[in-house]
C-alpha positions as CSV (number, residue, x, y, z in Angstrom):
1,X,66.3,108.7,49.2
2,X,64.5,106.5,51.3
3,X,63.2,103.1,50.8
4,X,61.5,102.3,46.9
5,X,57.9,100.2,47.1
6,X,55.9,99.5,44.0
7,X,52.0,98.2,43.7
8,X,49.1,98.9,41.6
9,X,46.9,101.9,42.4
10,X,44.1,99.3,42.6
11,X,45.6,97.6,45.6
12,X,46.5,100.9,47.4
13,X,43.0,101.7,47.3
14,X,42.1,98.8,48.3
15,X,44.6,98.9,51.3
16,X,43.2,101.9,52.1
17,X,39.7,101.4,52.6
18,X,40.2,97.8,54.5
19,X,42.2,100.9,57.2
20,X,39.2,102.8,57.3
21,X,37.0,101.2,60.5
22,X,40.8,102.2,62.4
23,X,42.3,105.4,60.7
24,X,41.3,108.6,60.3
25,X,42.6,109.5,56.9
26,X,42.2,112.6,55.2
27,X,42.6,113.4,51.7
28,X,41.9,115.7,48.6
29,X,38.3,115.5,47.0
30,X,37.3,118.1,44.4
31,X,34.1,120.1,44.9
32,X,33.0,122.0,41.8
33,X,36.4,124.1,41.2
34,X,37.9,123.9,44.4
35,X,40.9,120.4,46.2
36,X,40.3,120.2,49.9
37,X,40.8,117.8,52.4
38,X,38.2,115.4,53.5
39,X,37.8,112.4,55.7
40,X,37.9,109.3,53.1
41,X,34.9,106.9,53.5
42,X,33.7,104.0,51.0
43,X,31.8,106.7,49.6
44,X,34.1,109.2,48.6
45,X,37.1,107.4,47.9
46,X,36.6,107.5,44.3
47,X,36.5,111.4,43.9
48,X,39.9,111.6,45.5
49,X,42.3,113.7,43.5
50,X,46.0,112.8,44.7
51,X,48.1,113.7,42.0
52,X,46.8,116.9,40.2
53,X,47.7,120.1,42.3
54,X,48.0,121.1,46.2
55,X,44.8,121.9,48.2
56,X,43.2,124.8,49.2
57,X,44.0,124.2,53.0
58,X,47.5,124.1,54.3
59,X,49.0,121.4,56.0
60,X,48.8,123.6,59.2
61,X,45.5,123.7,59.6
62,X,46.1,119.4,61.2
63,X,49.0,120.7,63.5
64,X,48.0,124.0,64.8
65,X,44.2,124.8,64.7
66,X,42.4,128.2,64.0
67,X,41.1,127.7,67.6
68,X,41.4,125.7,70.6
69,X,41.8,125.7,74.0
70,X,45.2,125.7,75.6
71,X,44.2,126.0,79.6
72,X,42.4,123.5,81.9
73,X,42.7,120.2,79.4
74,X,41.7,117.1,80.6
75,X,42.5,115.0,77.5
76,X,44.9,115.9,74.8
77,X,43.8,114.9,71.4
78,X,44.9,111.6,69.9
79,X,46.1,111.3,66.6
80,X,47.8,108.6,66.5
81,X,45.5,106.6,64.1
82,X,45.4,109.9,61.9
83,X,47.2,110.4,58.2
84,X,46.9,113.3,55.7
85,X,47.1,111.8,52.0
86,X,48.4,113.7,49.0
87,X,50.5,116.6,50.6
88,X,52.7,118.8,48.5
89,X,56.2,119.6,48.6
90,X,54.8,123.2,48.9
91,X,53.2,121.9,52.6
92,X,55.8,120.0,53.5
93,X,58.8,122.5,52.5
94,X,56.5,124.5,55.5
95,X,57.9,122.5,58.1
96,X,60.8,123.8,57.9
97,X,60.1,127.3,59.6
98,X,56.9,125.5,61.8
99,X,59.2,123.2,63.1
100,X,62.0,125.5,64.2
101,X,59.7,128.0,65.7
102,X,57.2,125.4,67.9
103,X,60.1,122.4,68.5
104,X,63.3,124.5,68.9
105,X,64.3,126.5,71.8
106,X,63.4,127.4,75.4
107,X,59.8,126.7,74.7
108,X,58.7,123.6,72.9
109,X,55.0,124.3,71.8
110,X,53.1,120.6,72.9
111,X,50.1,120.8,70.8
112,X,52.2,121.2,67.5
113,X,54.9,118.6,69.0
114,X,52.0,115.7,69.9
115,X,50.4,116.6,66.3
116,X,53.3,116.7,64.5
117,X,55.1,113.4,66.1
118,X,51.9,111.4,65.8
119,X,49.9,112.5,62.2
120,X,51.2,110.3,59.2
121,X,52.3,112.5,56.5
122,X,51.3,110.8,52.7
123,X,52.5,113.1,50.0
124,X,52.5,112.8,46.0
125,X,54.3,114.5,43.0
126,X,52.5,117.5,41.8
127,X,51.4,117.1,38.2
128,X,49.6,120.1,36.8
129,X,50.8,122.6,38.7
130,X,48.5,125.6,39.0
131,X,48.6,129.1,37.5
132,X,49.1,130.3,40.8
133,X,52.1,128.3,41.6
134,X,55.3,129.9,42.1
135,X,58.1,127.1,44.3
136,X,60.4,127.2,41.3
137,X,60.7,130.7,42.2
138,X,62.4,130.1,45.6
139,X,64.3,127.1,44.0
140,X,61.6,124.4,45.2
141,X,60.5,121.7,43.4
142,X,57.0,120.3,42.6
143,X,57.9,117.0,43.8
144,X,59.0,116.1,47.8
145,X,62.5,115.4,49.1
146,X,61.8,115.4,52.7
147,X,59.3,116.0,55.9
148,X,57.4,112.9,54.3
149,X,56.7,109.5,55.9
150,X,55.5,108.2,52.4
151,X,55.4,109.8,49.2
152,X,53.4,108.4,46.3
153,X,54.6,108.7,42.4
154,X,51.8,108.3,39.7
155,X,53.6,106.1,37.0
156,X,51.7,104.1,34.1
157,X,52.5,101.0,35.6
158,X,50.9,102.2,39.1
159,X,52.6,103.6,41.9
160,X,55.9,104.0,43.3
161,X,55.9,104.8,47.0
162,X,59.2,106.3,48.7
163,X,59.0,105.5,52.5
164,X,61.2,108.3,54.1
165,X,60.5,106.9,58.1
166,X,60.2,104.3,60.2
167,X,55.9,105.3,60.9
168,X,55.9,105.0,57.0
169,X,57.1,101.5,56.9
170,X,55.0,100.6,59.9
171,X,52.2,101.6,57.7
172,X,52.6,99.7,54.5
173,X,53.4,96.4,57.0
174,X,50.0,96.6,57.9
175,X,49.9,94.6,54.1
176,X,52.8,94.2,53.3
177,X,52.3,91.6,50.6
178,X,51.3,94.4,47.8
179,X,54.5,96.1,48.1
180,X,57.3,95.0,46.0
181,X,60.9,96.6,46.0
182,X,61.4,98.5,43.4
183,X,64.6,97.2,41.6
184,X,64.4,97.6,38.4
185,X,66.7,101.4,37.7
186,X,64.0,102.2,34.1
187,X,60.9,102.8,37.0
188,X,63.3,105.5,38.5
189,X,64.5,107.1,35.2
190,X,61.0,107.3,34.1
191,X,60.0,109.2,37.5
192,X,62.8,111.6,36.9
193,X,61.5,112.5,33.6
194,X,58.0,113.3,34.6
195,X,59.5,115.4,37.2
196,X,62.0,117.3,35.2
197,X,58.8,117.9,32.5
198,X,57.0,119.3,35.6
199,X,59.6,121.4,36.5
200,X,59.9,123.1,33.7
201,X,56.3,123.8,33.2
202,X,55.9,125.6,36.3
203,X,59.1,127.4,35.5
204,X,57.8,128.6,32.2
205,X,54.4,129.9,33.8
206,X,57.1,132.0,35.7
207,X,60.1,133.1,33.8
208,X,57.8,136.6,32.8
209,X,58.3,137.6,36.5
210,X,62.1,137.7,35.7
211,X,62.7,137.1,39.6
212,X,65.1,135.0,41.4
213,X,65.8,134.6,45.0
214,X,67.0,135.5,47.5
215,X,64.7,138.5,47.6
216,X,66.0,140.0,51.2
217,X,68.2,142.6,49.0
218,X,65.2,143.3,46.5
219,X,62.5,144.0,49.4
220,X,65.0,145.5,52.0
221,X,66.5,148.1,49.1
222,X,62.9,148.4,47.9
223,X,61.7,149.9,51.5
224,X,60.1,153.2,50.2
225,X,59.2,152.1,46.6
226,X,56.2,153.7,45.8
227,X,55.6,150.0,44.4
228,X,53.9,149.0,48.2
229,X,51.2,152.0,48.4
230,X,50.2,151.2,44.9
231,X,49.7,147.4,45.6
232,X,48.0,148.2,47.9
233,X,44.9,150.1,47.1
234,X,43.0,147.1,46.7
235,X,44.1,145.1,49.9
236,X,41.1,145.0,52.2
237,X,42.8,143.9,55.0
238,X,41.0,140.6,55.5
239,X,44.0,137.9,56.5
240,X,43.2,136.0,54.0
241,X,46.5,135.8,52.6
242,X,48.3,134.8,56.2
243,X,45.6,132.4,57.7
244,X,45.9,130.2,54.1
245,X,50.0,130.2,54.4
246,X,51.0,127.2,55.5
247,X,54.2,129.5,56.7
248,X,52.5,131.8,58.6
249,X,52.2,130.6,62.0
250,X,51.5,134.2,64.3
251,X,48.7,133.9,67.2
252,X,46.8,135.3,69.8
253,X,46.0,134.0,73.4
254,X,42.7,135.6,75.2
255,X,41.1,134.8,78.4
256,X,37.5,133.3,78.6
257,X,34.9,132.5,81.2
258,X,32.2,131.0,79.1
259,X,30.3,129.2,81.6
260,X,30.1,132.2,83.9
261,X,31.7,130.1,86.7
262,X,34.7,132.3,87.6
263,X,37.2,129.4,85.9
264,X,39.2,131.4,83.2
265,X,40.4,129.5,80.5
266,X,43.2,130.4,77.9
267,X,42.5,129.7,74.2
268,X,44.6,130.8,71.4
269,X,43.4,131.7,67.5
270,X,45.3,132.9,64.5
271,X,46.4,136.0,64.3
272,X,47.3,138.1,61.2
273,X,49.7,140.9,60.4
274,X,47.2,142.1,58.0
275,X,45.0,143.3,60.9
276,X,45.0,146.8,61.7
277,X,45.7,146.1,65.1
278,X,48.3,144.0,65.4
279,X,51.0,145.8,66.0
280,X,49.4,148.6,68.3
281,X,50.4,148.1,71.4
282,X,48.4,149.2,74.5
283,X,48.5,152.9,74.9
284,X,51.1,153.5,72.2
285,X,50.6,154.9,68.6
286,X,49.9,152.2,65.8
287,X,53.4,151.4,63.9
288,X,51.8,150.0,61.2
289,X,48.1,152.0,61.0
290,X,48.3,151.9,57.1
291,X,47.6,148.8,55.0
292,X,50.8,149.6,52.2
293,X,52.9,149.4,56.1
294,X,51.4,145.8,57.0
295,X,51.4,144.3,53.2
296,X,55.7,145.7,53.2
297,X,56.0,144.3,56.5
298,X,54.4,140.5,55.2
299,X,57.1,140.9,52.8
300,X,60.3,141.9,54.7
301,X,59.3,139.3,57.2
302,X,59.1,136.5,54.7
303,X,62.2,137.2,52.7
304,X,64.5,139.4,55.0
305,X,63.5,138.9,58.8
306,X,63.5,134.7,58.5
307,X,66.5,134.7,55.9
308,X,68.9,136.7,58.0
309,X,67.5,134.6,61.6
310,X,67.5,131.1,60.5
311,X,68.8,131.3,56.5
312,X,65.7,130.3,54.4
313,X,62.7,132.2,53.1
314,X,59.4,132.0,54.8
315,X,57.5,131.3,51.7
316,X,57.5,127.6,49.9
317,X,55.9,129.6,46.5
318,X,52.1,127.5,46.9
319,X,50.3,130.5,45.2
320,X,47.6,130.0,48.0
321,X,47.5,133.6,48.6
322,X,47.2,134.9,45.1
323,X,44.3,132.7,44.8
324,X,42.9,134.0,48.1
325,X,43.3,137.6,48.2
326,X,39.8,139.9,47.3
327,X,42.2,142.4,45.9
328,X,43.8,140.5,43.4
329,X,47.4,141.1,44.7
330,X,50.3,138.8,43.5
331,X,53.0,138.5,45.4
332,X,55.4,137.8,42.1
333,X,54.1,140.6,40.9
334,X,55.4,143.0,43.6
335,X,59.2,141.6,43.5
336,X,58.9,141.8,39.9
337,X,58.0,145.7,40.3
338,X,60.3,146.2,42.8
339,X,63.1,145.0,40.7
340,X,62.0,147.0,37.7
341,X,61.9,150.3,40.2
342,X,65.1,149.7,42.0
């Protein structure tokens, strides 16, 4: 646990918009039914929404982008003045697999490593978890324990903040006056409450899947269930499901020459294993030319592939993809069928 701050959500407001003419700070503002991130001005700060449920984008789309150019770069983008309020421990619990695949190894990846080392990372506890949320499932919680610089607790008094790194305390020093250690242990033991009543409401808008992980035996026994055709009649193939997972991290490179001046350029876009033709290789018969092939493979890459590589699933349960796909497909729903049809 890192270090405990307390202060009124009146003065962290106010903190925050006297940051505005130097940060870049990004944060959840609800448009008719739908959370996504937006740049906080002295307009908007009021429609914020920090504590309700996570966004519609993942925290991926601020460390890797859809698209950009990777070739010929004069200036590498600076965001060092940049922070990301009211993150999710769905998001964060992401960083897990992003970071191991971009920062570890041979290769590091330096757009994700100057992005990740430099963007401030605010979370909050979730408190009204949506239908579509699932991290109980795969033994998360709706509240964060790591990956955080500063995480922000909605209590009746105001606000506890948990500063988990040395850019979080850097931040609040800015004004430091309005934070006061929290010492006094009934704060903490009310926190714990509210999180153990969130807990168990997104477990109970689960227990009818009558799932529980590790899924690598149920999808890897489960590899010709008739369960995969028949979820997938109404997949249309459309990504959806991979470019919203803040897990998902596969991409494409192509070569450009937009200005017609013979100087090539790299630039690199998500890719999807949804696509038709992701897997064909050049000359060579598609291994995956049938949708049930690409929505089993999502699966066995999620819970099989990354648990027997690196030990953890490739899922943090956000429900971002039953919200997103056109076809209506729930992921919970297919484990739950496969267990029933084993």
């Amino acid at each position: 646990m890192g270090q405990l701050y307390s202060t009124s959500t009146s003065d962290w407001q106010e903190f925050i918009i006297e940051l505005l003419p130097n940060w870049n700070i990004f944060a959840p503002i609800k448009e008719q039914d739908t959370l996504s991130y937006d740049i906080i001005t002295k307009d908007n700060i009021n429609l914020i929404e920090l504590y309700t449920h996570r966004t519609t984008q993942p925290l991926k789309t601020f460390l890797s982008f859809f698209y950009e150019q990777i070739t010929n770069i004069t200036k590498f983008p600076n965001l060092r003045t940049f922070a990301v309020m009211g993150l999710k421990a769905c998001d964060l619990n992401s960083l897990q697999l992003l970071d191991k695949v971009f920062l570890e190894g041979e290769f590091i990846e330096p757009f994700y490593k100057r992005s990740r080392q430099d963007l401030l990372l605010i979370s909050s506890d979730c408190q009204q978890p949506l239908e579509a949320c699932f991290c109980s499932l795969l033994e998360g919680k709706p509240y964060p324990e790591e990956y955080f610089d500063i995480n922000l607790s909605l209590m009746n008094v105001g606000l506890i903040l948990e500063v988990n790194s040395k850019k979080g305390e850097d931040f609040i020093k800015i004004k430091k006056d309005i934070f006061k250690k929290v010492v006094d242990r009934n704060i903490l033991i009310k926190r714990e409450a509210r999180r153990r009543a969130i807990t168990e409401k997104i477990q109970q808008l689960n227990n009818k899947w009558g799932i529980k992980p590790p899924f690598l035996d149920l999808v890897r026994n489960g590899l010709r269930s008739v369960v995969w055709e028949r979820s997938s009649k109404t997949c249309v193939a459309c990504g959806a499901c991979t470019n919203i997972c803040p897990n998902c991290y596969c991409f494409i490179i192509e070569e450009l020459n937009a200005k017609k001046d013979n100087a090539f350029v790299k630039c690199r876009y998500w890719d999807s294993c949804q696509y038709a033709g992701f897997s064909k290789g050049e000359n060579m018969p598609n291994p995956r030319k049938n949708v049930y092939e690409r929505l089993r493979y999502r699966f066995l890459h999620k819970f099989d592939y990354l648990r027997e590589n690196f030990g953890f699933d490739g899922c943090t349960g956000c429900g971002r993809c039953i919200d997103a796909c056109l076809g209506k497909i729930d992921m919970r729903q297919i484990l739950s069928e496969l267990k029933n049809n084993a």
